[in-house]
C-alpha angles and dihedrals in degrees: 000000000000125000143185119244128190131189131197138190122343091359084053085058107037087055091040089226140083101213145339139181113248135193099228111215116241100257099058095094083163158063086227082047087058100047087050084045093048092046100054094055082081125218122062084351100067090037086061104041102043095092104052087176088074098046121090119183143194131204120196086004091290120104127265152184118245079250096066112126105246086208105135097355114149099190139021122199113202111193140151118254101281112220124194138161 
């Protein structure tokens, strides 16, 4: 199943890209799969994905927990917490 997957900030630079299209493997059912997926691929990848605490995501552009279900999912935005004020 390919997905679009799409990095800001400092996971945008740590990777050294701001997207790309992937082909999952059969067995990542989930967001929390990915991640595991993304950061043993080594590199940048690794580097951006060892602190999940830090990570927010959102599937389908609406926000969602590592545990969502990727079934059916068409893209997958990975960002730090955003702050304003």
């Amino acid at each position: 199943m390919a997905i679009d997957l799409l990095y800001f900030a400092w996971i945008r630079e740590a990777i050294g890209r701001d997207g790309e299209t992937v082909d999952l493997p059969d067995g990542v059912k989930t967001v929390a799969m990915l991640i595991d997926w993304l950061a043993e691929r080594g590199g940048g990848y690794t580097e951006a994905f060892v602190d999940r605490s830090r990570l927010r995501v959102a599937v389908d552009q609406e926000f969602a927990g590592l545990d969502a279900s990727l079934a059916g999912v068409r893209e997958i935005a990975l960002f730090p917490p955003v702050t304003g004020g």
